[in-house]
GUTI-401280 format. One record per atom (N, C-alpha, C, O): residue in three letters; x, y, z. Coordinates in steps of 0.02 Angstrom, whole numbers, padded with zeros to 5 digits, always signed. Layout:
# residues N
alaXYZ
...
***
This chain:
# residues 87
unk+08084+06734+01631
unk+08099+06693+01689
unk+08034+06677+01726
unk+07994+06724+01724
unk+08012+06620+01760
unk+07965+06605+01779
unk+07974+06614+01825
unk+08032+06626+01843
unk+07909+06612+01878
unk+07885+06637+01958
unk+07928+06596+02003
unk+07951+06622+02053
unk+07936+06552+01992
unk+07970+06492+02017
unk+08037+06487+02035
unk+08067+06470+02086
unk+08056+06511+01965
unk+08148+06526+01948
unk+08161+06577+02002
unk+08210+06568+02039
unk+08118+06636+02011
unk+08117+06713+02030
unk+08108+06688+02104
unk+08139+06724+02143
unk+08075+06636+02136
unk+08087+06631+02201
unk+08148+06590+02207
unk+08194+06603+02246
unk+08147+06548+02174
unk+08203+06504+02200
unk+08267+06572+02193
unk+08271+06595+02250
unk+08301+06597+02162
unk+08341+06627+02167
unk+08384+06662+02194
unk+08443+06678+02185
unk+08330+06677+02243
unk+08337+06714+02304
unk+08347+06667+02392
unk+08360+06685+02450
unk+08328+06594+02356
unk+08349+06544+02400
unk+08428+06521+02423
unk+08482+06519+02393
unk+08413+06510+02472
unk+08495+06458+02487
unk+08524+06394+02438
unk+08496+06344+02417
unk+08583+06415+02431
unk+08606+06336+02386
unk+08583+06282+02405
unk+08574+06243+02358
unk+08561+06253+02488
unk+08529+06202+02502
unk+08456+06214+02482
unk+08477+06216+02424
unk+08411+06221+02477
unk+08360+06251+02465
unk+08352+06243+02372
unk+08302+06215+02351
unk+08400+06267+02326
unk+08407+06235+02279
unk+08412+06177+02261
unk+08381+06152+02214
unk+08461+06145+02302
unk+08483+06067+02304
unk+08409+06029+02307
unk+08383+05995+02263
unk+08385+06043+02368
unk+08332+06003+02377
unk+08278+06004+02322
unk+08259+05952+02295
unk+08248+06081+02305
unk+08201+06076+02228
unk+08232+06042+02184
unk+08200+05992+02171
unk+08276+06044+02158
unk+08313+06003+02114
unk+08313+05924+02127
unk+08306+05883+02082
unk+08321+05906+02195
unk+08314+05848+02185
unk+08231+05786+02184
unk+08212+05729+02170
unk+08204+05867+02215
unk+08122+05822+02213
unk+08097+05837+02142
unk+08046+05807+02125
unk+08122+05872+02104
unk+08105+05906+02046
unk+08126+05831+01977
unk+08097+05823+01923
unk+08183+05788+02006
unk+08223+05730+01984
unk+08176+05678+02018
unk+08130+05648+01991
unk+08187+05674+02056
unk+08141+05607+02081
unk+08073+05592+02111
unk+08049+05536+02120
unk+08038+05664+02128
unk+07988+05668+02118
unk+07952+05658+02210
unk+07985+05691+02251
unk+07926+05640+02224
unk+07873+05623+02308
unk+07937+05595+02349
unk+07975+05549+02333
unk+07937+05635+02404
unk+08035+05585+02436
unk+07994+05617+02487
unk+07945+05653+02479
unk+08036+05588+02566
unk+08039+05581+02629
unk+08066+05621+02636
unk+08082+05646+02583
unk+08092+05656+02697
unk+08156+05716+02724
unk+08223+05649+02726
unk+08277+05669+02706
unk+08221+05604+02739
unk+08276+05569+02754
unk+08288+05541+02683
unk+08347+05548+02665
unk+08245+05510+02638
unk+08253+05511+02558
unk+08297+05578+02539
unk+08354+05581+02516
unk+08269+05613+02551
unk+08297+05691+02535
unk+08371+05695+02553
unk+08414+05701+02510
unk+08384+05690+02619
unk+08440+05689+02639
unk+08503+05618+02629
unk+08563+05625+02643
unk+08478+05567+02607
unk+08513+05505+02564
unk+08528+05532+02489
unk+08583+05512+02470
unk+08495+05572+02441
unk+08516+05578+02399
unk+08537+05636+02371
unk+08562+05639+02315
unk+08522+05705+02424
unk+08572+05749+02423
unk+08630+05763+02442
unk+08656+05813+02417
unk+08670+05717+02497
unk+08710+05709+02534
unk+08697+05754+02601
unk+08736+05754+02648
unk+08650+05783+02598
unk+08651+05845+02662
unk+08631+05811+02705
unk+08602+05757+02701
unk+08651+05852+02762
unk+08616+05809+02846
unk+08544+05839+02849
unk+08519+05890+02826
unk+08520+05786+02888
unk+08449+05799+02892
unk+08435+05874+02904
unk+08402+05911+02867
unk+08468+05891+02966
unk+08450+05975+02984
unk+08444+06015+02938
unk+08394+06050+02932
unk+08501+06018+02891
unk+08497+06044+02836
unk+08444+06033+02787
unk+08427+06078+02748
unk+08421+05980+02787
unk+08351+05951+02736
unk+08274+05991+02765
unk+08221+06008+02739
unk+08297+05994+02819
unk+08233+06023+02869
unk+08235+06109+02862
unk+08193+06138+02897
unk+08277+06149+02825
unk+08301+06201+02831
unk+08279+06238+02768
unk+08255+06293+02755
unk+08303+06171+02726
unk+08291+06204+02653
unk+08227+06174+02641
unk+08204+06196+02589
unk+08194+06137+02668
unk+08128+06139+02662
unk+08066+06193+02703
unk+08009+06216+02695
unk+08108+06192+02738
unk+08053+06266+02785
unk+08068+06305+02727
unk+08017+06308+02693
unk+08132+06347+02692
unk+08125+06389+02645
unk+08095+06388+02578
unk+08089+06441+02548
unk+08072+06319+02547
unk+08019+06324+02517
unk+07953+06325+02520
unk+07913+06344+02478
unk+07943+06298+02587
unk+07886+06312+02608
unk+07853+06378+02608
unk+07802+06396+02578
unk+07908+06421+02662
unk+07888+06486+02659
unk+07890+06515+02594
unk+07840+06550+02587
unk+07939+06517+02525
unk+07921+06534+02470
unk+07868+06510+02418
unk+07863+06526+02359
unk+07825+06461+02457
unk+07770+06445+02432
unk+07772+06394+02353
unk+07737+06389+02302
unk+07834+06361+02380
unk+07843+06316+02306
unk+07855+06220+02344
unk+07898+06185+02316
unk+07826+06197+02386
unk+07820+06139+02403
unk+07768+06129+02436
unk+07748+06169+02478
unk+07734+06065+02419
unk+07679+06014+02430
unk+07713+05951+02500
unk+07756+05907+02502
unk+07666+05981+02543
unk+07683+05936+02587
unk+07612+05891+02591
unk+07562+05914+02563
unk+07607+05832+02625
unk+07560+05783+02635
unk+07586+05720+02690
unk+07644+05704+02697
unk+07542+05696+02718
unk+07564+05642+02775
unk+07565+05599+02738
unk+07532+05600+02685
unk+07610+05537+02761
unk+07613+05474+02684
unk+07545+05414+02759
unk+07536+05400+02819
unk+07522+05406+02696
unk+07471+05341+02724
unk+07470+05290+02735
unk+07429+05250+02757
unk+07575+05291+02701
unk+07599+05195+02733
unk+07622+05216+02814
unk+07626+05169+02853
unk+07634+05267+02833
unk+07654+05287+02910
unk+07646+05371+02922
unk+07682+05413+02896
unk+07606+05381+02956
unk+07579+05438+02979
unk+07620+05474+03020
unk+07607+05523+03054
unk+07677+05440+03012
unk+07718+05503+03067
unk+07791+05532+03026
unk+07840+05561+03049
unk+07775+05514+02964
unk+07809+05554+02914
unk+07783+05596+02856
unk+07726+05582+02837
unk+07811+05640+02828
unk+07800+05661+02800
unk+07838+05683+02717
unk+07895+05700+02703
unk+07774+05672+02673
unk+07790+05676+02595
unk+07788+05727+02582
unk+07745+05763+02607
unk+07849+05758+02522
unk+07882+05824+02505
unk+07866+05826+02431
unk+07874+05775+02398
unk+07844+05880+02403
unk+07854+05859+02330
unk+07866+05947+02297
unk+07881+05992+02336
unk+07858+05955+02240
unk+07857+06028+02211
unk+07803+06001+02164
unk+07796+05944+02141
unk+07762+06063+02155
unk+07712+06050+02100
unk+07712+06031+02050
unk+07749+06067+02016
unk+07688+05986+02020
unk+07688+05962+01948
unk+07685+06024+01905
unk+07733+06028+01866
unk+07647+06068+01902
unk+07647+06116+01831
unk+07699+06133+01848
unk+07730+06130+01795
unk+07737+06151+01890
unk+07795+06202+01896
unk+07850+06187+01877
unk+07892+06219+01845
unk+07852+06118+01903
unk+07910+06070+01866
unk+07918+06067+01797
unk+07964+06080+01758
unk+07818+06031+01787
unk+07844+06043+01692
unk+07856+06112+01674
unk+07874+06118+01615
unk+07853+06158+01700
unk+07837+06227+01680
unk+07936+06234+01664
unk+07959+06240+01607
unk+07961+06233+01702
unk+08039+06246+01734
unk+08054+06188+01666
unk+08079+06218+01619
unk+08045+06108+01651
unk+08081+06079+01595
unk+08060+06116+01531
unk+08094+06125+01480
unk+08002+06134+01544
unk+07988+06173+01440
unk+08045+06220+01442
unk+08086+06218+01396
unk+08053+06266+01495
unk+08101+06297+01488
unk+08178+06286+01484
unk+08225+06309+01451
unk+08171+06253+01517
unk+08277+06224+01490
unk+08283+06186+01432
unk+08339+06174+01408
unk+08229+06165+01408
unk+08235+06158+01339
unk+08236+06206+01297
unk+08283+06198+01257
unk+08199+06262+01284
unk+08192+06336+01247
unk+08281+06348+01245
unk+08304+06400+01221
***
């Protein structure tokens, strides 16, 4: 099981939802986030503090508007997590 799997696991189902979905579509907004998870924003803001603190999301200010902010999960980790569900 990878480092990744081993934190997330111990996460909230929202908190899953959300890796999963940046993990699918890749650089999203909190309100992107919350359009295509169905969750309310608060909730988007919740399960993102908990990856934060488990140390598995990339945050960055987006440079088309500076008063939001871009979410992502790491590229190796992601590919790391598909080699594996393929195995």
């Amino acid at each position: 099981m990878s480092h990744t799997r081993d934190r997330l696991y111990e996460l909230s189902p929202s908190a899953k939802l959300v890796f999963k979905v940046l993990e699918e579509n890749g650089t999203m907004t909190q309100s992107q986030i919350a359009d295509e998870s169905f969750l309310s924003k608060r909730t988007v803001r919740y399960a993102l503090g908990n990856l934060r603190d488990a140390d598995i999301l990339h945050e960055r200010a987006s440079f088309r508007d500076a008063r939001k902010t871009l979410y992502s999960i790491p590229e190796s980790e992601a590919a790391d997590e598909m080699v594996r569900a393929t195995d």
